[in-house]
LOKE-75567 format. One record per residue (C-alpha): residue number from 1; residue in one letter; chain; x, y, z. Coordinates in pm, whole numbers, plus 32768, in hexadecimal, padded with zeros to 4 digits. Example, Ala and Ser with C-alpha at 12.3 -4.5 7.8 and 13.67 -1.06 7.14 Angstrom:
<pts>
resi / resn / chain / east / north / up
1 / a / A / 84CE / 7E3E / 830C
2 / s / A / 8557 / 7F96 / 82CA
</pts>
This chain:
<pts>
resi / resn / chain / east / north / up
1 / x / A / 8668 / 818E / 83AF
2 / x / A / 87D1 / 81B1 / 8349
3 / x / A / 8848 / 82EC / 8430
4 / x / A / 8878 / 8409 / 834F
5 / x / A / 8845 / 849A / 821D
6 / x / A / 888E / 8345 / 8148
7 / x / A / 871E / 82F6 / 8178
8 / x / A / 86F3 / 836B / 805D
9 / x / A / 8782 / 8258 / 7F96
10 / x / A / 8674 / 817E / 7FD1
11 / x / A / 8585 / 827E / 7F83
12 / x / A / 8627 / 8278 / 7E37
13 / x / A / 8661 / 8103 / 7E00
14 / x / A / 84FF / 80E9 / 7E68
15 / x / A / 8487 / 81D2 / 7D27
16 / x / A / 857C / 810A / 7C4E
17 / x / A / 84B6 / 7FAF / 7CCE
18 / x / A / 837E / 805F / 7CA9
19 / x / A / 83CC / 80C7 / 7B44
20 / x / A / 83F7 / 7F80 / 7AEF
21 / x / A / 82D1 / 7EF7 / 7BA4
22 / x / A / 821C / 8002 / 7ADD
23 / x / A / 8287 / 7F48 / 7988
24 / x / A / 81E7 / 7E13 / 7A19
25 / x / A / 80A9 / 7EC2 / 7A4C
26 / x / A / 80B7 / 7F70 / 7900
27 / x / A / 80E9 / 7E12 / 782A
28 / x / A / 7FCB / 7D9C / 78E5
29 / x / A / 7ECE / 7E9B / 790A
30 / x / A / 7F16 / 7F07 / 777C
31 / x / A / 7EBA / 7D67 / 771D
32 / x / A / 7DA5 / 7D58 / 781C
33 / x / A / 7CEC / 7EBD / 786A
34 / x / A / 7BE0 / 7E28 / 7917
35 / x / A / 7B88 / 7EBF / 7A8F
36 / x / A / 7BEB / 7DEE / 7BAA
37 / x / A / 7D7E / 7E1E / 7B5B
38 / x / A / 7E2A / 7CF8 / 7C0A
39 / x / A / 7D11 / 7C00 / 7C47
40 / x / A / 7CF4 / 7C13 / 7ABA
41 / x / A / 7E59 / 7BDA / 7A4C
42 / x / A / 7E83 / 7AE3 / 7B75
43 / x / A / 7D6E / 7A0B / 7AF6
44 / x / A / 7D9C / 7A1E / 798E
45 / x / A / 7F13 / 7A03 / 79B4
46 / x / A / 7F0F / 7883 / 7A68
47 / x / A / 7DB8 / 7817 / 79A3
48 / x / A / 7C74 / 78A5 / 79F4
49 / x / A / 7BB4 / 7747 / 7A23
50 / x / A / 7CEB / 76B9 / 7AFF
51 / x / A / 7DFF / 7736 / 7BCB
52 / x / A / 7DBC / 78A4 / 7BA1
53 / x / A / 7C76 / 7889 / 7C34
54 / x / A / 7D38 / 782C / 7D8D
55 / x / A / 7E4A / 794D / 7D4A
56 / x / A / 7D2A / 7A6E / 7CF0
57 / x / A / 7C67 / 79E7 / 7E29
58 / x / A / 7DB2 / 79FC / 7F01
59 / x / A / 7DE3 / 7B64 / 7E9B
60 / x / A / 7C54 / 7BC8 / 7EE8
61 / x / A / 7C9C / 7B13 / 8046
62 / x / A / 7DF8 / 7BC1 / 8077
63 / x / A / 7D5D / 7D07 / 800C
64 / x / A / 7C35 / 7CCE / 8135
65 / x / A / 7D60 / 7CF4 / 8228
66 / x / A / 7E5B / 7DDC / 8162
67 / x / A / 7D65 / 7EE2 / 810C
68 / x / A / 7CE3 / 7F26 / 8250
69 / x / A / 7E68 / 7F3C / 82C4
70 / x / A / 7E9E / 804A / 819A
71 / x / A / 7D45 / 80EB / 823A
72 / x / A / 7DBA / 80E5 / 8397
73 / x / A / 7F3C / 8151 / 8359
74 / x / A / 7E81 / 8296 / 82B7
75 / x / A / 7D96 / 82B5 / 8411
76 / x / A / 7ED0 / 8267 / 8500
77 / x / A / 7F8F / 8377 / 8443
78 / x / A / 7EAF / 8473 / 8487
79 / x / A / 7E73 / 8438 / 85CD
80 / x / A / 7FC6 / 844D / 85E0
81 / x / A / 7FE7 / 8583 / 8585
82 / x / A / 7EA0 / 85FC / 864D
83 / x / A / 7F8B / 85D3 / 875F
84 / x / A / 804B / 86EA / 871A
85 / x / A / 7F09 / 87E7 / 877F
86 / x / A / 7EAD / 86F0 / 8881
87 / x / A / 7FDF / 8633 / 8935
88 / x / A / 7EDA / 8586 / 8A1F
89 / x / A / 7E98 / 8493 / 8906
90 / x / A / 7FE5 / 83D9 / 893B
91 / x / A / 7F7C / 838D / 8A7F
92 / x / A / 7FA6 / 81F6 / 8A5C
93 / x / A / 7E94 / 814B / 8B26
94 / x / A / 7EFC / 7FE1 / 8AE9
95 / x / A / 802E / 7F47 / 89FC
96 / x / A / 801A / 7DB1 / 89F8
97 / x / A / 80C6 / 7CC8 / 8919
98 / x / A / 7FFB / 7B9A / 888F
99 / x / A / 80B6 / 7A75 / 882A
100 / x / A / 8045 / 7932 / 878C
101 / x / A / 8102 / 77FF / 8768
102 / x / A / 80ED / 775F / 8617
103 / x / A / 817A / 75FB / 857A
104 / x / A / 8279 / 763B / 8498
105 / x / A / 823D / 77CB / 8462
106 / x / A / 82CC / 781D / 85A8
107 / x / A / 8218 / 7936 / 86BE
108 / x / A / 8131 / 79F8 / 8652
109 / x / A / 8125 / 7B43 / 86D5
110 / x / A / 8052 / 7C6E / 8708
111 / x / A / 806A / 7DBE / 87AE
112 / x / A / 7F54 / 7E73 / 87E3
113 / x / A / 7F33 / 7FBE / 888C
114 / x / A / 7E1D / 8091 / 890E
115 / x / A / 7E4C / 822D / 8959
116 / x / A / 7D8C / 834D / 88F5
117 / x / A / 7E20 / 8354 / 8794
118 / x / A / 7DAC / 81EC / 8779
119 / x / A / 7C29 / 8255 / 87A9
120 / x / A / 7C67 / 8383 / 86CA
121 / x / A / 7CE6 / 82B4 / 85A9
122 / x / A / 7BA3 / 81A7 / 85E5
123 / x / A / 7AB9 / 82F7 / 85EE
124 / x / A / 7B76 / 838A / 847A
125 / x / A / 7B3E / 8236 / 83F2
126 / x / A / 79B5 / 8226 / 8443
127 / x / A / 799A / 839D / 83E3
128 / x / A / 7A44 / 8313 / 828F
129 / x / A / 794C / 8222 / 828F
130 / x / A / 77F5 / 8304 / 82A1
131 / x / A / 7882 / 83E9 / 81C2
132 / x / A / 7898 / 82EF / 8099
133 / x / A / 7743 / 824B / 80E7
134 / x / A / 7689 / 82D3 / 800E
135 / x / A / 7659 / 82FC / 7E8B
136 / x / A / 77BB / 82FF / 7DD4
137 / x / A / 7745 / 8455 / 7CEE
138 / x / A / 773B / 8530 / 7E30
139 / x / A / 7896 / 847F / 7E9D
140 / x / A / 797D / 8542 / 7D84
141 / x / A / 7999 / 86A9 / 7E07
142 / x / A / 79F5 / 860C / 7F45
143 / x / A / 7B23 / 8556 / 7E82
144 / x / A / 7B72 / 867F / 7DB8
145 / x / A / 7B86 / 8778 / 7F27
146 / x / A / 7C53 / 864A / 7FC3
147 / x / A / 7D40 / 8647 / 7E8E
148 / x / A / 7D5D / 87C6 / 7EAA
149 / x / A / 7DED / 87B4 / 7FFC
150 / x / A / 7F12 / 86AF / 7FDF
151 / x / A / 7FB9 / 878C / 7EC8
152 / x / A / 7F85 / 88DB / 7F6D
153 / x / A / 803D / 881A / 8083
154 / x / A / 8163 / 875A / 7FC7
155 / x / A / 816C / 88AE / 7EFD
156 / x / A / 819E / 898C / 802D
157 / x / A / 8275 / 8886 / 80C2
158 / x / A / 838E / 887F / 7FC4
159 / x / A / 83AA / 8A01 / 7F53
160 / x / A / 83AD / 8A7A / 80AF
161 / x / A / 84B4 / 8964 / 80D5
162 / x / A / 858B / 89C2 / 7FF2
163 / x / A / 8566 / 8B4A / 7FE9
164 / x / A / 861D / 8AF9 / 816A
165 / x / A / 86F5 / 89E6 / 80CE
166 / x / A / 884C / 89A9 / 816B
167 / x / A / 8902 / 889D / 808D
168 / x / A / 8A18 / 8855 / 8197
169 / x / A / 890B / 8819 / 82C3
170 / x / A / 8841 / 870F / 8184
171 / x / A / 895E / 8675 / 8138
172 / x / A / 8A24 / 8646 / 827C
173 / x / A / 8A83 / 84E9 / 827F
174 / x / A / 8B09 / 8423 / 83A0
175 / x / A / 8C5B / 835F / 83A7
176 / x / A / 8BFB / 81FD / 8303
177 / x / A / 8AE4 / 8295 / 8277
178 / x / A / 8AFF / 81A6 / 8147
179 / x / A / 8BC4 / 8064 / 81E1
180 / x / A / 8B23 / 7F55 / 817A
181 / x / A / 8AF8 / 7EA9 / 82B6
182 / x / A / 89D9 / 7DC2 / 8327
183 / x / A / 8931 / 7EF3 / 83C1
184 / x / A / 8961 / 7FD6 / 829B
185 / x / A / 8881 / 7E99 / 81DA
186 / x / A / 8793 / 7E9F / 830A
187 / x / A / 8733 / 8011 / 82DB
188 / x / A / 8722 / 7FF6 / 8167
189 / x / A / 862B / 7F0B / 8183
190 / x / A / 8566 / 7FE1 / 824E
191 / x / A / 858B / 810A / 81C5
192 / x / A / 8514 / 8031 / 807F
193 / x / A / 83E0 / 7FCC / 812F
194 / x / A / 8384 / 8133 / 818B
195 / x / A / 83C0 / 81BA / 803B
196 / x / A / 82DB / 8078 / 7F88
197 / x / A / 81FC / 80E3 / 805B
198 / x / A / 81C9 / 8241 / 8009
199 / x / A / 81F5 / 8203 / 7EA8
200 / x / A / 80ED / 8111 / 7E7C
201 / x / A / 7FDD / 8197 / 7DE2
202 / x / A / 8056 / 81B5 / 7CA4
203 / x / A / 7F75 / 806A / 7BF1
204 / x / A / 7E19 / 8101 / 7C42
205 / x / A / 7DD5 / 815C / 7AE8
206 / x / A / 7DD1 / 7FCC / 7AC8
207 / x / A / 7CCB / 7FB9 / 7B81
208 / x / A / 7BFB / 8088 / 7AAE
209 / x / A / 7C5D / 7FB7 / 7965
210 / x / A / 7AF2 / 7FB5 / 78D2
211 / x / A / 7ACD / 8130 / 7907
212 / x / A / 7C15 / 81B9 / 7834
213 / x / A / 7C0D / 81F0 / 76F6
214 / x / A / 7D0B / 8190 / 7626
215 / x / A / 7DA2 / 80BA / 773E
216 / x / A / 7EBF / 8036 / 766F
217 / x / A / 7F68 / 8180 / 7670
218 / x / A / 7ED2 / 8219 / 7787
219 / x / A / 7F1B / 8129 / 7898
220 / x / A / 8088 / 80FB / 785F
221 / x / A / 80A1 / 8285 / 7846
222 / x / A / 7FC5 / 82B4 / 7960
223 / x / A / 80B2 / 81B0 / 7A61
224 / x / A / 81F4 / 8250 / 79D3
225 / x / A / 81A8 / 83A6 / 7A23
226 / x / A / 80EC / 8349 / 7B7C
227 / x / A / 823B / 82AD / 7BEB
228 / x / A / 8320 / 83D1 / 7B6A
229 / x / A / 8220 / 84BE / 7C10
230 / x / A / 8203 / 8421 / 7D43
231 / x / A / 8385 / 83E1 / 7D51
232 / x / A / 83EA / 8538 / 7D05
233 / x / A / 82FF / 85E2 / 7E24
234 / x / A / 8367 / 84F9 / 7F40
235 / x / A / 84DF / 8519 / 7EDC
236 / x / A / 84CE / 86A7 / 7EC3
237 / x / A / 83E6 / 869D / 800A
238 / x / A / 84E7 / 85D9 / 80EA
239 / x / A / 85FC / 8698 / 8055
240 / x / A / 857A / 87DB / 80A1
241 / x / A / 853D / 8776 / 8203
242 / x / A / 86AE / 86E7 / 8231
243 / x / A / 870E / 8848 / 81CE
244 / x / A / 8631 / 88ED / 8309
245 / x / A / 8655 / 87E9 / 83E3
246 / x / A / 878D / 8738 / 8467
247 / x / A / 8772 / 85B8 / 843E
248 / x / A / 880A / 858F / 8575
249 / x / A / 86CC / 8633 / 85FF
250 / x / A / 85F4 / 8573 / 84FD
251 / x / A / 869A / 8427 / 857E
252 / x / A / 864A / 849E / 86FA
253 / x / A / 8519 / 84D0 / 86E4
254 / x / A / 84C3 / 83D7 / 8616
255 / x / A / 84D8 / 8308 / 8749
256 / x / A / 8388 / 8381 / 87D4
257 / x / A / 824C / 8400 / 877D
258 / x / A / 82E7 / 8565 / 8729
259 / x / A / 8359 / 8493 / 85F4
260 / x / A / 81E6 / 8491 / 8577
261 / x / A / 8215 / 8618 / 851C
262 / x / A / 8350 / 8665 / 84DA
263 / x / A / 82A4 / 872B / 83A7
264 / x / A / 822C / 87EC / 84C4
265 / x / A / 8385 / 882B / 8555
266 / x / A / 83E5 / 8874 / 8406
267 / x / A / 82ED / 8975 / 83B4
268 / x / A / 8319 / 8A2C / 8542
269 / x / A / 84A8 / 8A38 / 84D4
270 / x / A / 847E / 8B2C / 83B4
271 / x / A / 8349 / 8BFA / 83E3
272 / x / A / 82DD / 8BB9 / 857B
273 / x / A / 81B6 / 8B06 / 862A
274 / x / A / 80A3 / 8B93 / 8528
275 / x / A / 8141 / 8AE8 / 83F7
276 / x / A / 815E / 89C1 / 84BF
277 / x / A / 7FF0 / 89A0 / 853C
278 / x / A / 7F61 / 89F0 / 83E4
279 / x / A / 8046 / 88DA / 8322
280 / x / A / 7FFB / 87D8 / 8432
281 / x / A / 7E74 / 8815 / 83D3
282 / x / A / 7EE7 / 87FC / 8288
283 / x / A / 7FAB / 86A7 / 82C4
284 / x / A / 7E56 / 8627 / 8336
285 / x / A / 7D8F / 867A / 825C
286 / x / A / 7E8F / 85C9 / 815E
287 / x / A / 7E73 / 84BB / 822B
288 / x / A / 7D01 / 84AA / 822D
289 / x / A / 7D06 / 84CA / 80F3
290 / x / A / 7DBB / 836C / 80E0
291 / x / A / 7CCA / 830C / 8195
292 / x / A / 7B98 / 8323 / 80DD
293 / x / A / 7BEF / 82ED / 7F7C
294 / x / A / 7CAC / 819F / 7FF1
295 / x / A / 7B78 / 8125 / 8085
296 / x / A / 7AA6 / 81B7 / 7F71
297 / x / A / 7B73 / 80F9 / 7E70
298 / x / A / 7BD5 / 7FAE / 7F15
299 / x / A / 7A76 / 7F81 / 7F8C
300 / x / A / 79FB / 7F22 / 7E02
301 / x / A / 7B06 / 7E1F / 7DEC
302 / x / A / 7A5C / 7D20 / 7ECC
303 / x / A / 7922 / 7D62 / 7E3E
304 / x / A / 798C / 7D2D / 7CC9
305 / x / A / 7A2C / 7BBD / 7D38
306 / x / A / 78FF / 7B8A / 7DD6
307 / x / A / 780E / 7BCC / 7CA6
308 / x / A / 791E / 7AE0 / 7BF3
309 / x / A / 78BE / 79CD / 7CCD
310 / x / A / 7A04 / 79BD / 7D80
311 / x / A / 79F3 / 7A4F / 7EBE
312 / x / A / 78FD / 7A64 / 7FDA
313 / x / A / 77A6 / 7AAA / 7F33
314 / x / A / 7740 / 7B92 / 8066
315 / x / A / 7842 / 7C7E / 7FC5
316 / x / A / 776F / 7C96 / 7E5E
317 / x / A / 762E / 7D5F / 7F33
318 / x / A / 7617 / 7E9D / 7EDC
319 / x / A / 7536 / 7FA9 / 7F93
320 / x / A / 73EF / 7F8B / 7F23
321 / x / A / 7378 / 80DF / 7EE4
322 / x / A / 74F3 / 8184 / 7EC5
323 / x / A / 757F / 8047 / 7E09
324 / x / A / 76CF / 8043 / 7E85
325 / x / A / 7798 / 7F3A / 7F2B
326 / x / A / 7727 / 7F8B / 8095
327 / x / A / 77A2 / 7E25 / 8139
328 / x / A / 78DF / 7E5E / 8079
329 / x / A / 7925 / 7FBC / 8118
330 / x / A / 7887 / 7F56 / 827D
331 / x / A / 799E / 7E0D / 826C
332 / x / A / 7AAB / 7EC9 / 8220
333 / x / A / 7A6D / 7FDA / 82FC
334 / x / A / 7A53 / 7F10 / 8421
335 / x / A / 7B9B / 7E49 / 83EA
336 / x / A / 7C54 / 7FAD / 83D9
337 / x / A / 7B98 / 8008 / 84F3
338 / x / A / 7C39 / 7EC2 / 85A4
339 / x / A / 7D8E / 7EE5 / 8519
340 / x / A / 7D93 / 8061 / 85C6
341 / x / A / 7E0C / 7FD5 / 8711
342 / x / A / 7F4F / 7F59 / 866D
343 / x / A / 80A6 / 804D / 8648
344 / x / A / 808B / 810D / 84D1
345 / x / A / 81E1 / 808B / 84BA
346 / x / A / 816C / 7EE1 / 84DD
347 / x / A / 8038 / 7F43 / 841D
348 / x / A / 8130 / 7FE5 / 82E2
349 / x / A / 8228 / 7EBD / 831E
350 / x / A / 8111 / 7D97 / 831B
351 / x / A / 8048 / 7E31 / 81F3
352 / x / A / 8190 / 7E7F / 811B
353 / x / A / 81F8 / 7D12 / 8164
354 / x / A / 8099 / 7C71 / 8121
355 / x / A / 806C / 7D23 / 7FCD
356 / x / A / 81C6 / 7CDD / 7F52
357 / x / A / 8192 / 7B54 / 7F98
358 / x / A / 8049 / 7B0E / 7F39
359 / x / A / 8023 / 7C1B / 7E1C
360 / x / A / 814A / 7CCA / 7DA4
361 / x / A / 826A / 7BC4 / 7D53
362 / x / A / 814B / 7AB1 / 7CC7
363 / x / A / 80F5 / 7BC2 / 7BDC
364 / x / A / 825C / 7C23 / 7B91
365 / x / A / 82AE / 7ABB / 7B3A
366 / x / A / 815E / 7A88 / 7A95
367 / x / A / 81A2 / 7B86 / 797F
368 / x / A / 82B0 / 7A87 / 7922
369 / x / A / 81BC / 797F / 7950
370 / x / A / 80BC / 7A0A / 783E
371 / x / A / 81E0 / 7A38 / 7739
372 / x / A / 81FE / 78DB / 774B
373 / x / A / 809F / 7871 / 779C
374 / x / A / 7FF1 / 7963 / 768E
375 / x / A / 8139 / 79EA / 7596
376 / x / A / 7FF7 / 7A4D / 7488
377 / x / A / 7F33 / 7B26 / 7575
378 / x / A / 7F14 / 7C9D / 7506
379 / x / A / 8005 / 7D57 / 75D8
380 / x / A / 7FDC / 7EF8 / 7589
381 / x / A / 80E9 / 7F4F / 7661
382 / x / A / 8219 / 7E59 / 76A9
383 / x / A / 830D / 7E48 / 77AF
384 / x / A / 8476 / 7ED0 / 7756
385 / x / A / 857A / 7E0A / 7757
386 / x / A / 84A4 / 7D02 / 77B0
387 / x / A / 84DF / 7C52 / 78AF
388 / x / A / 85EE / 7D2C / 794E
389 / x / A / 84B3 / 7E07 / 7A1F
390 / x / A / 83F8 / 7CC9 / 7AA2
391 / x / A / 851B / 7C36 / 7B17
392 / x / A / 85B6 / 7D47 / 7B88
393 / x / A / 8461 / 7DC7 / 7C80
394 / x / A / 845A / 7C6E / 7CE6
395 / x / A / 85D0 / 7C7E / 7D71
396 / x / A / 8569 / 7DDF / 7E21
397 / x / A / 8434 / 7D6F / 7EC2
398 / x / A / 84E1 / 7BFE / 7F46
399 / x / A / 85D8 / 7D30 / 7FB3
400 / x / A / 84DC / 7DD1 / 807B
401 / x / A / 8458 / 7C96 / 80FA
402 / x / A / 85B8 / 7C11 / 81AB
403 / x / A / 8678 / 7D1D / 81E5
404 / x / A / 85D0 / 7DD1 / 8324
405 / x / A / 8603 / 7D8C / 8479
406 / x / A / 851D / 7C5E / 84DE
407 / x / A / 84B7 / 7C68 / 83BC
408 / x / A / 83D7 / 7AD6 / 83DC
409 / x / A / 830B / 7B85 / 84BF
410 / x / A / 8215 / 7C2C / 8386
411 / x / A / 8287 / 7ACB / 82B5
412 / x / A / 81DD / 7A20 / 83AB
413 / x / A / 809B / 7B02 / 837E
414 / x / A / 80A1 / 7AC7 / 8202
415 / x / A / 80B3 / 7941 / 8236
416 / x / A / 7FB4 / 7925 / 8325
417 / x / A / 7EBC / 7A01 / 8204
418 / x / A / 7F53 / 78E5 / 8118
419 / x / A / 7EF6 / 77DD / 81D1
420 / x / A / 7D7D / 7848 / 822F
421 / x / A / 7D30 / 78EE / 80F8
422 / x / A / 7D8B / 777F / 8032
423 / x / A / 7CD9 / 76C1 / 811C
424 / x / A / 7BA4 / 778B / 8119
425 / x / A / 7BCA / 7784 / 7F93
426 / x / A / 7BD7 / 761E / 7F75
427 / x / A / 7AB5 / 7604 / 807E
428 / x / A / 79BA / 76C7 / 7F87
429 / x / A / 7A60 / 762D / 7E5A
430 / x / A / 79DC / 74A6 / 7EDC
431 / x / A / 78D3 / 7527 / 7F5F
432 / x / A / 7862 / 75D6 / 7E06
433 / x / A / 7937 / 74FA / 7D30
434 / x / A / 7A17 / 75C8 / 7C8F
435 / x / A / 7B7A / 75AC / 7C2C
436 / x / A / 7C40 / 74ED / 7CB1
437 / x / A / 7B0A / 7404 / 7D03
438 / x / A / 7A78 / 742A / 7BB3
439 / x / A / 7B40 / 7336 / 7AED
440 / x / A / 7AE4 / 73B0 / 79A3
441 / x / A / 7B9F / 7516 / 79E0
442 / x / A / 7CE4 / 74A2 / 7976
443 / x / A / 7C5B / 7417 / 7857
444 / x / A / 7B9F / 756F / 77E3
445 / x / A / 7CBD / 7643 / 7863
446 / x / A / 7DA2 / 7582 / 779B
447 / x / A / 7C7B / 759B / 7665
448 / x / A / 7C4D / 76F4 / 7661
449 / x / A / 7DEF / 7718 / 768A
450 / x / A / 7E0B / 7677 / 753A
</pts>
């Protein structure tokens, strides 16, 4: 993203944003441990009988499209790297770009592709699928196998990298490296986007509220050491493989497919094509990993807004001899199935982009909000040196947002969610006279506020 080894800034500005992100979560998830994470604080935070009701429905309905992309960038990824035993599968049958013409947003566009790897990816995310239909008891020593793969990988990874370490080849900078030019912002940006995006993660604890005991402490403690975790293992892990690898290399290839694997190239530099094979399987299975516990957990969130009353109702059946959300998983399987014939890079950029609007910053500012809105509400854990974190996540995430090249084109995706995610809300709400066609919400909003 930036041409050399000063990538790594925004892999470290992007741990500093998530830190502080991570604070948001904590205040929240302390004062309201309740499962569902965001579509909780979001409703409670703008008033559960009025406004919030349209913000926790607009993160269900951005969730219907950003969870499948988090599926699919999981599925694309290891098709990816699939192609690395089988270079047939870049084989590109048909690229087309869509575009749609819309009043005042601008064009719309989408392109989709169609190869080998693209029916792969479709085939991981149905295999995903059958594997977690069934009763959620027999699902945990496939989590706990899953789990055991991605470290042995990121473990492997990083000693082997730096028992070959060469500091001068890591930290080889070009001239300008650091010249802050337009481009210099440009690459930030996306190196940003790529970092948030392999960070992210961190909050699922908060999505377990109900389940964790002593939540107050745990939580907070839980995010914290998540993000330092996390940030520590992907900073050490791309370090390691500057040291192996030239970036000048890293850059090149990154410029086609061979930039899928370049773990692989990494691996066949130090100990041949053996090492190589076997940590491309392991990349994989990492990846499928991803895979099924994403769809595992995101396909509950649906369901719970829909036994709230607040999302589609099809979403609250549950399998009748199994009893778990089977239209849930089937729905969001089939979107990430969709979103397969789309480049892992678009499908990164537009689900990055479409969390940070619609989820994200309104939760960032809304911590603020509830100090105002509710200063007497029990808060375990609180924010240091409030508001300093909020505001400053916000500023890195409106960072993220801008500063990319064409950078409207994902905007435009999270407006167009905006738009038909409020208009289907206000469609149900007149239709079942709720707020804001109830008139008497205000009224016991602003009752049970006092």
């Amino acid at each position: 993203a930036m041409g050399g080894p000063q990538a790594m800034l925004g892999w470290l500005l992007g741990a500093i944003f998530a830190i502080c992100d991570g604070l948001v979560w904590a205040e929240l998830g302390a004062a309201m441990p309740k499962s569902g994470g965001s579509y909780n604080y979001l409703r409670e935070i703008y008033g559960s009988r009025s406004f919030g009701r349209l913000i926790s429905f607009l993160f269900i309905w951005q969730l219907s499209f950003s969870a499948p992309l988090s599926i699919a960038s999981g599925a694309i990824g290891l098709a990816g790297y699939a192609s690395y035993f089988w270079p047939a599968l870049e084989y590109q049958y048909a690229d087309h770009l869509w575009e749609l013409h819309l009043p005042l947003l601008g064009t719309l566009q989408l392109r989709w592709l169609m190869s080998g790897a693209t029916f792969l990816a479709i085939g991981i995310v149905v295999l995903a699928v059958i594997l977690l239909y069934r009763k959620i008891t027999s699902i945990g020593w496939m989590s706990k196998l899953l789990l055991a793969g991605v470290l042995i990988t990121m473990g492997w990874i990083i000693i082997a990298g730096f028992s070959h370490f060469d500091a001068a080849r890591a930290f080889s900078f070009p001239p300008g490296a650091f010249t802050l030019s337009h481009n210099f912002f440009l690459g930030l940006g996306s190196a940003m986007l790529i970092a948030t995006y392999d960070y992210w993660g961190y909050y699922n604890v908060c999505f377990l509220g109900d389940e964790v005991k002593d939540p107050g402490r745990t939580i907070p403690r839980a995010l914290l050491l998540s993000i330092l975790l996390v940030g520590c293992l992907y900073v050490l892990m791309n370090i390691s493989i500057l040291g192996v690898v030239p970036w000048q290399e890293i850059t090149h290839t990154g410029q086609s497919n061979r930039g899928l694997y370049v773990v692989s190239v990494f691996m066949q530099r130090m100990y041949g094509t053996w090492a190589a094979n076997l940590v491309t399987a392991l990349v994989m299975w990492t990846a499928f990993a991803s895979v099924f516990s994403l769809l595992l957990g995101y396909s509950r969130v649906p369901y719970a807004a829909a036994i709230d009353g607040n999302y589609f109702q099809a979403f609250a059946r549950v399998h009748p001899q199994h009893r778990f959300p089977y239209v849930s998983l089937l729905a969001l399987g089939g979107v990430a199935a969709m979103f397969c014939f789309f480049s892992l890079a678009d499908v990164i950029a537009a689900l990055v982009v479409i969390r940070i609007t619609l989820q994200f910053l309104v939760q960032a500012i809304g911590v603020i909000v509830l100090r105002i809105r509710r200063p007497d509400l029990p808060r375990p854990f609180r924010m240091w040196l409030y508001p300093l974190p909020a505001l400053l996540a916000s500023v890195g995430f409106i960072f993220v947002l801008v500063s990319r090249t064409n950078s409207l084109k994902q905007v435009r995706y999270a407006l167009v969610i905006l738009i038909t995610g409020t208009a289907i809300y206000l469609v149900r709400a007149w239709r079942n006279r709720e707020w804001p066609f109830d008139g008497r919400s205000l009224v016991r909003e602003s009752t049970a506020g006092h």
